[in-house]
C-alpha positions in Angstrom: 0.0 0.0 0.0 1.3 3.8 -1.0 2.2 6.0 1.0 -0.3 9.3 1.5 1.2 12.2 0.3 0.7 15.0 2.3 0.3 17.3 -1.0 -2.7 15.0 -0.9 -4.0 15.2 2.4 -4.3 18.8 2.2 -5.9 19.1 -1.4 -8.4 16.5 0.3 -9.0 19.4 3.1 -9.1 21.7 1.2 -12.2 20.4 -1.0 -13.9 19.6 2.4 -13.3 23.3 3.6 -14.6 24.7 0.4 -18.2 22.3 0.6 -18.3 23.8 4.1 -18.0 27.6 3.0 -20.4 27.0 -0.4 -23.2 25.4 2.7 -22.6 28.4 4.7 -23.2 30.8 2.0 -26.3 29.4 0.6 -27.9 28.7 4.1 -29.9 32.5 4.9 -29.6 35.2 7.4 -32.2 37.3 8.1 -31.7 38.3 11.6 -34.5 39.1 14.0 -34.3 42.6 15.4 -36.7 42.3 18.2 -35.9 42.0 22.1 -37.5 38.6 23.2 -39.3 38.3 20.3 -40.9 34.5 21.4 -42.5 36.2 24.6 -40.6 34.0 26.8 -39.6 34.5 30.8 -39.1 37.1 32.6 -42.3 39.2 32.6 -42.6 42.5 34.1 -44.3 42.6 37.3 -47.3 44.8 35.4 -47.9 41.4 33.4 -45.3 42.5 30.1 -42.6 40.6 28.8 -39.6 41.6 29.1 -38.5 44.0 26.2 -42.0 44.8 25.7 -44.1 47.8 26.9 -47.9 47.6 27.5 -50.1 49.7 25.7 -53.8 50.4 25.9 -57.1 52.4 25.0 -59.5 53.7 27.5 -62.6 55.4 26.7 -63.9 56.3 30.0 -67.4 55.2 29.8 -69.5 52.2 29.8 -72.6 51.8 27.5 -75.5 50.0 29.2 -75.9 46.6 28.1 -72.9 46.8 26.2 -74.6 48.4 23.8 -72.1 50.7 21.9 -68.1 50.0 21.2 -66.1 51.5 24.0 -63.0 50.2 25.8 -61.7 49.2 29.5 -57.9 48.7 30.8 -57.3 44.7 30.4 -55.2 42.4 32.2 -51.9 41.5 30.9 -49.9 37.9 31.9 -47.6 35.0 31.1 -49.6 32.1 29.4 -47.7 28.6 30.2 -50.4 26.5 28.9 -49.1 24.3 26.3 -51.9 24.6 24.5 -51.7 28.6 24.3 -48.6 28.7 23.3 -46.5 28.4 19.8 -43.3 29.2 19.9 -41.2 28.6 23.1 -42.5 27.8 26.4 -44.9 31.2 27.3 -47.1 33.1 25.1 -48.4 36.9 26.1 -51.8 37.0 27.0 -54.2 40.2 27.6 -57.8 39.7 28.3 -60.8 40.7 30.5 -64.2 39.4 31.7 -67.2 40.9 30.6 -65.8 44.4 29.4 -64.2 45.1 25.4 -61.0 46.1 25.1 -58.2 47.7 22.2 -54.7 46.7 24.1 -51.5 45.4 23.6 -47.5 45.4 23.8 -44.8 47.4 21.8 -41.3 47.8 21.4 -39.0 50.4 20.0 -36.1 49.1 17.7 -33.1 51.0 16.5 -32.7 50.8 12.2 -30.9 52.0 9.6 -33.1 55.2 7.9 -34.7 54.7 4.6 -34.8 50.8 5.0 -38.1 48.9 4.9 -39.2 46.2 7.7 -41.7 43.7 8.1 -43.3 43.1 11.4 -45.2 40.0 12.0 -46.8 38.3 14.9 -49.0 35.1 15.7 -52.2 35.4 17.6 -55.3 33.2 19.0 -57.9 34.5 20.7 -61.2 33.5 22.4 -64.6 35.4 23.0 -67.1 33.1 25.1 -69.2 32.9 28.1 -68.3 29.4 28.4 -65.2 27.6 29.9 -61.9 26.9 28.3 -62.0 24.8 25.8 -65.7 25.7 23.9 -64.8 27.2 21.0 -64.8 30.6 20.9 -67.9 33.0 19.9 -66.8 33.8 15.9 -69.6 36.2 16.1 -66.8 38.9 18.0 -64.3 40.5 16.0 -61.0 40.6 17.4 -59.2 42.4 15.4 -56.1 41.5 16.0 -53.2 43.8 13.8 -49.7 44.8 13.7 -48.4 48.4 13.0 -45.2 50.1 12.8 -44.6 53.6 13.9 -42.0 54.6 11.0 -40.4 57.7 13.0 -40.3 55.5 16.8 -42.5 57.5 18.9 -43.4 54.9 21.3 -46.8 56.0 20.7 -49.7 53.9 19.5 -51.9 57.6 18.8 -49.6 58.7 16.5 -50.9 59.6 12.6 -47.9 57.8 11.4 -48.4 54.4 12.6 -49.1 51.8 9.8 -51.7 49.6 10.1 -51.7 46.0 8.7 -54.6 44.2 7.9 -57.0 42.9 11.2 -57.9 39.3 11.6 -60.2 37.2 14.2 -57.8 34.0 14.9 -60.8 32.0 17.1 -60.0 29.1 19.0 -62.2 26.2 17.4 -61.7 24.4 20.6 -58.7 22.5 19.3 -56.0 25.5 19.8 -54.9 25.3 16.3 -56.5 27.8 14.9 -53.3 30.0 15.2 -52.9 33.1 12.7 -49.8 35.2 11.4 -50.6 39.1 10.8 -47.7 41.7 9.6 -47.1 44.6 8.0 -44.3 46.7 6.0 -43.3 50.3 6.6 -40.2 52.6 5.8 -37.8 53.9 9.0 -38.2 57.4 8.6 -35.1 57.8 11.2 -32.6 55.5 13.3 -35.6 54.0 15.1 -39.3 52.2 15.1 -41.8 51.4 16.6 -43.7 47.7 16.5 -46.9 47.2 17.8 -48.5 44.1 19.1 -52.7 45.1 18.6 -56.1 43.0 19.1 -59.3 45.5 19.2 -62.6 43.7 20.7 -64.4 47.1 21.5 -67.2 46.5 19.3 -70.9 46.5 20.1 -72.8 43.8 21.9 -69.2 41.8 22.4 -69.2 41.9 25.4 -68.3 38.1 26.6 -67.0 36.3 30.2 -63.8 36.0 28.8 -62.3 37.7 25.8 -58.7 36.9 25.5 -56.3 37.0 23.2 -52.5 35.3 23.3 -49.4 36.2 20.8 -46.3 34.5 20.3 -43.5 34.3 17.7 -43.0 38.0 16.7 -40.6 38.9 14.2 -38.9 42.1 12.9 -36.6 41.7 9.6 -35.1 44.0 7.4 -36.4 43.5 4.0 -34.8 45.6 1.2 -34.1 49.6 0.6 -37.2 51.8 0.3 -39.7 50.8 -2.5 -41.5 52.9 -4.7 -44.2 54.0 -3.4 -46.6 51.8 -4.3 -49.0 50.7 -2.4 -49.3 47.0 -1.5 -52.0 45.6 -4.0 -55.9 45.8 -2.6 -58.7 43.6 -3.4 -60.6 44.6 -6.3 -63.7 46.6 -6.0 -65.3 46.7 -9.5 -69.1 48.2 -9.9 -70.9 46.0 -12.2 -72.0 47.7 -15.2 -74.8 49.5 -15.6 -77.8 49.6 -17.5 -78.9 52.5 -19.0 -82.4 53.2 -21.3 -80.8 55.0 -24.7 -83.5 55.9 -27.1 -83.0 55.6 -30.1 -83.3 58.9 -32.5 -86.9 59.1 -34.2 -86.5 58.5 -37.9 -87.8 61.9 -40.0 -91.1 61.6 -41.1 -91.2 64.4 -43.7 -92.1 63.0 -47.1 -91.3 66.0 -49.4 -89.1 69.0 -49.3 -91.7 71.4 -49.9 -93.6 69.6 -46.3 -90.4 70.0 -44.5 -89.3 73.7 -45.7 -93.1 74.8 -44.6 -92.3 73.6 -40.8 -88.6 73.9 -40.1 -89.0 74.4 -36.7 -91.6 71.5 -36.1 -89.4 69.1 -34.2 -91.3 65.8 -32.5 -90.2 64.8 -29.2 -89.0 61.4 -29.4 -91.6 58.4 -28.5 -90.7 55.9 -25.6 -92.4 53.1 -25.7 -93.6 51.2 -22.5 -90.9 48.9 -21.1 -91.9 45.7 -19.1 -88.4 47.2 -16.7 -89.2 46.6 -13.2 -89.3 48.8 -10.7 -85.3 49.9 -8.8 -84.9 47.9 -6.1 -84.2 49.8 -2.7 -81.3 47.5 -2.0 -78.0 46.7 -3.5 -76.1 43.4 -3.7 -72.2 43.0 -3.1 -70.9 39.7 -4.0 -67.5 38.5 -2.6 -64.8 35.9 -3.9 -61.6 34.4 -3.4 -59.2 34.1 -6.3 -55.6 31.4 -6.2 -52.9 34.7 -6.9 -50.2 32.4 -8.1 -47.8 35.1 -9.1 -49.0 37.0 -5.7 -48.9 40.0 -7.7 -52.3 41.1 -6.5 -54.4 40.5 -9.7 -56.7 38.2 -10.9 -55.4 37.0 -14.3 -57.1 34.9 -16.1 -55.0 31.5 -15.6 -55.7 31.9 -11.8 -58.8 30.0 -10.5 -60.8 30.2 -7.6 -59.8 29.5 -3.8 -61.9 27.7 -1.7 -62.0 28.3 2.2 -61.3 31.3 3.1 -63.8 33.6 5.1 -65.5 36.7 4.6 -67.4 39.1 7.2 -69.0 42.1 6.0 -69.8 44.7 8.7 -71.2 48.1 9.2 -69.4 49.9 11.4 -68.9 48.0 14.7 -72.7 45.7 13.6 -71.6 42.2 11.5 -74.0 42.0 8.9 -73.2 38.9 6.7 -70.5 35.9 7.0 -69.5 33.8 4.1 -67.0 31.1 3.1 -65.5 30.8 -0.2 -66.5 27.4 -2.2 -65.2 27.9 -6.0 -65.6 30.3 -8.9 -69.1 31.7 -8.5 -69.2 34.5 -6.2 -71.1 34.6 -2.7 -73.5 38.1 -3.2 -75.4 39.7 -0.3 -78.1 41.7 -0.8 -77.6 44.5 1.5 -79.2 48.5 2.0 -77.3 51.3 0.7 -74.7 52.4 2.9 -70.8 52.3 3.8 -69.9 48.2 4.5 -66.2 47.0 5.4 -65.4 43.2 4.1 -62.9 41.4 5.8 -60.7 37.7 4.7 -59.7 35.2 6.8 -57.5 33.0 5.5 -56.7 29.2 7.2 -53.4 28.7 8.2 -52.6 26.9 5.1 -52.7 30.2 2.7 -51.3 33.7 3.3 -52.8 37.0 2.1 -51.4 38.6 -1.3 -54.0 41.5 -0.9 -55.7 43.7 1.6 -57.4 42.1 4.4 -60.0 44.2 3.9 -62.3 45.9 2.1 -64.1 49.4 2.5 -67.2 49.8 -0.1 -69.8 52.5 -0.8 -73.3 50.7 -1.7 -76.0 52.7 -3.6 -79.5 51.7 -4.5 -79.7 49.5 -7.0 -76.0 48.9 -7.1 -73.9 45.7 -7.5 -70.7 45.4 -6.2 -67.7 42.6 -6.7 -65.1 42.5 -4.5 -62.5 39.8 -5.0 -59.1 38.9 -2.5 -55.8 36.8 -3.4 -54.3 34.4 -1.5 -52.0 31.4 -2.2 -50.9 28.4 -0.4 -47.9 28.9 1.4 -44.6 27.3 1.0 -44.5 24.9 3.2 -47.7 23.5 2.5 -47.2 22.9 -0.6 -43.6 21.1 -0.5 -45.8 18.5 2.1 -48.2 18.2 -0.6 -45.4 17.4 -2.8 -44.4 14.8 -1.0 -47.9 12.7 -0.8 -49.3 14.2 2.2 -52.7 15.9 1.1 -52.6 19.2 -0.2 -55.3 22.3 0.2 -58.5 22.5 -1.4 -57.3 25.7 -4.3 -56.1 26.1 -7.8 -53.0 29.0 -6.7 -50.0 27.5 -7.0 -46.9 27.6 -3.9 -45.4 30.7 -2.9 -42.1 31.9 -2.7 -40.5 31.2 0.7 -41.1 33.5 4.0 -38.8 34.3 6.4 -40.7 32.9 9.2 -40.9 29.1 7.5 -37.2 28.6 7.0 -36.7 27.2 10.2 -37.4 23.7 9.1 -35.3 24.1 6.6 -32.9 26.2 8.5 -32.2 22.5 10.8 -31.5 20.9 7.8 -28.8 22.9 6.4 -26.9 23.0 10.0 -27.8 19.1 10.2 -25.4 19.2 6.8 -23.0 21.4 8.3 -22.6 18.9 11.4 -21.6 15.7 9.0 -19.7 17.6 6.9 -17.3 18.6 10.1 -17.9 14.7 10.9 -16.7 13.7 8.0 -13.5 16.0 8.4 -12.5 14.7 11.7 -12.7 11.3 10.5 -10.8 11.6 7.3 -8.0 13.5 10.1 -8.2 10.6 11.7 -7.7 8.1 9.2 -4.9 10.1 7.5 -3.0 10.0 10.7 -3.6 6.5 11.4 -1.7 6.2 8.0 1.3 8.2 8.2 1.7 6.5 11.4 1.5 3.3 10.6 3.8 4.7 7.4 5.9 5.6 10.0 
């Protein structure tokens, strides 16, 4: 048997050092900027986190019979139950009995001017009279958002805060029923502020326990300033309209000498009687859910349908309508004239490419489409590649998120670890034979 050379050896190194580097640079780094951004131990003795501030509305008054939106301080606290709790060991929890509340937690985050962020958060809440576990009451919005303050005041009043999209995460009694919000904004200076938000203040829901718990924030750094355009919304489109043209009465003069002895004489046109019913006093706004493959916030014709997700049209602080998505025909409402707000809720399975909601003018007589994207998300759909069963839609996966890379995030260090395995052995074995050599 040959001696090893040790020219040899260290080629043989050398190509193991230079796997290790290409691994390193194609695994991603996306640090979170957040301050115990899982929630986790210890918590402020007013019922915080640590590196989190409480913040809350107060309005100061009480309707009778909780008849009118208004808002009372909440109670804030560490949530250890399993169950409650996705990321980590403890979840934040605010809540009260009996009285609605807009509440949560913020934190203020030093960042590099002119960059943009994206602050996400996961939430679950429940509305009931009855003990944990019933399922919670869907009929109570929760309203649970994310906002960024792009100048870091610290304060949740402030003009400037940006507002992402609200959701109602309920617990259907299994505690599964967790759901990401987020939002984008620009640093105007060397600091922001994040805001952690649920808002249950509406009328009539008031409830023994209304509580909601968030886990797993997140605060990354993603890309220089945009234009600025504005993140797509769902379409509003009037259908078309109508109208009763007449058609220009056809000359009746039969000789030039008839029409030069009447040149004024002009006949008003004749309408004729039209079987056209009546107006009717109400309008009808019909809702949908389209697959946005591309997630470019448009409904192009190759997309289809997507099946699932849920829709609550309000007035004001009133629910009016709930629907959920089943396939290409849209789900219409016939509704009075007036100002309405649709919302989506999307399973856990799909994430937004549009708005989360909606704001539309209805007038007498007037339809109204509005249509939402969303697509599977990424992880999804690699399980569904590999047999397990995939989501009831026709969008196709999207790209990947920052928040589900950790899976594969374990498998790239997993590489990294038997790569340097494989180094120490090969050391090993090489030294076995020069010694033996020896």
């Amino acid at each position: 048997m040959k001696k090893l050379r040790p020219s040899l050896c260290l080629l043989l190194l050398a190509l193991l050092a230079a796997a290790v580097s290409q691994a390193l640079a194609r695994e991603p780094r996306q640090a979170n900027l957040l301050s115990n951004p899982s929630f986790e131990d210890p918590y402020n003795a007013d019922g915080s986190a640590s590196g989190w501030v409480r913040w809350h509305r107060d309005t100061q008054t009480k309707p009778e019979n909780c008849s009118d939106a208004y808002a009372f301080l909440p109670q804030w606290s560490r949530e250890t139950n399993g169950s409650l709790v996705r990321d980590g060991f403890i979840s934040q929890h605010v809540g009260n009995q009996f009285d609605t509340w807009n509440a949560g937690v913020f934190q203020t985050v030093n960042v590099t001017p002119g960059t943009t962020y994206r602050f996400s958060f996961w939430a679950i809440g429940r509305a009931s009279n009855e003990q944990y576990p019933t399922p919670s009451d869907q009929a109570v919005t929760l309203g649970v958002s994310a906002g960024i303050d792009p100048n870091g005041s610290g304060l949740w009043t402030d003009a400037d805060v940006v507002w992402g999209g609200a959701a109602s995460p309920h617990d259907t009694g299994n505690q599964a029923n967790w759901q990401q919000v987020a939002v984008e904004a620009t640093a105007t200076g060397n600091q922001i502020t994040v805001f952690v938000s649920a808002n249950l203040m509406g009328a009539n829901n008031c409830r023994a326990h209304l509580d909601v718990w968030f886990d797993a924030a997140q605060l990354v750094e993603v890309g220089p300033p945009p234009t600025d355009t504005p993140p797509p919304q769902p379409t509003v489109s009037p259908a078309p309209q109508i109208t009763n043209t007449p058609v220009p009465p056809t000359p009746t003069a039969t000789s030039e000498a008839e029409a030069e002895a009447s040149p004024t004489a002009t006949s008003e046109p004749t309408v004729a009687p039209t079987d056209t019913p009546e107006p009717s006093p109400m309008g009808l706004l019909c809702v949908n859910a389209f697959g946005d493959v591309n997630a470019d916030g448009q409904h192009d014709p190759d997309e289809g349908a997507m099946a699932g997700v849920n829709f609550t049209v309000a007035a004001g602080d009133r629910i009016v309508q709930r629907a959920v998505s089943t396939g290409p025909e849209p789900i219409c409402f016939e509704l009075e004239p007036g100002n309405y707000q649709v919302v989506q809720e999307v399973p856990p399975t799909l994430e937004m490419t549009t708005g989360a909601t909606a704001g539309i003018t209805l007038a007498e007589g007037q339809t109204v489409r509005v249509e939402f994207g969303s697509r599977v998300r990424q992880q999804v759909a690699e399980e569904g590649d590999a047999g397990d069963p995939a989501p009831a839609a026709t969008a196709g996966a999207p790209e990947e998120e920052a928040d589900e890379a950790a899976p594969r995030s374990i498998l790239a260090y997993s590489g990294l670890a038997a790569l340097f395995l494989g180094i120490a052995l090969l050391g090993g074995l090489i030294y076995m034979l020069l010694r033996q050599r020896a």
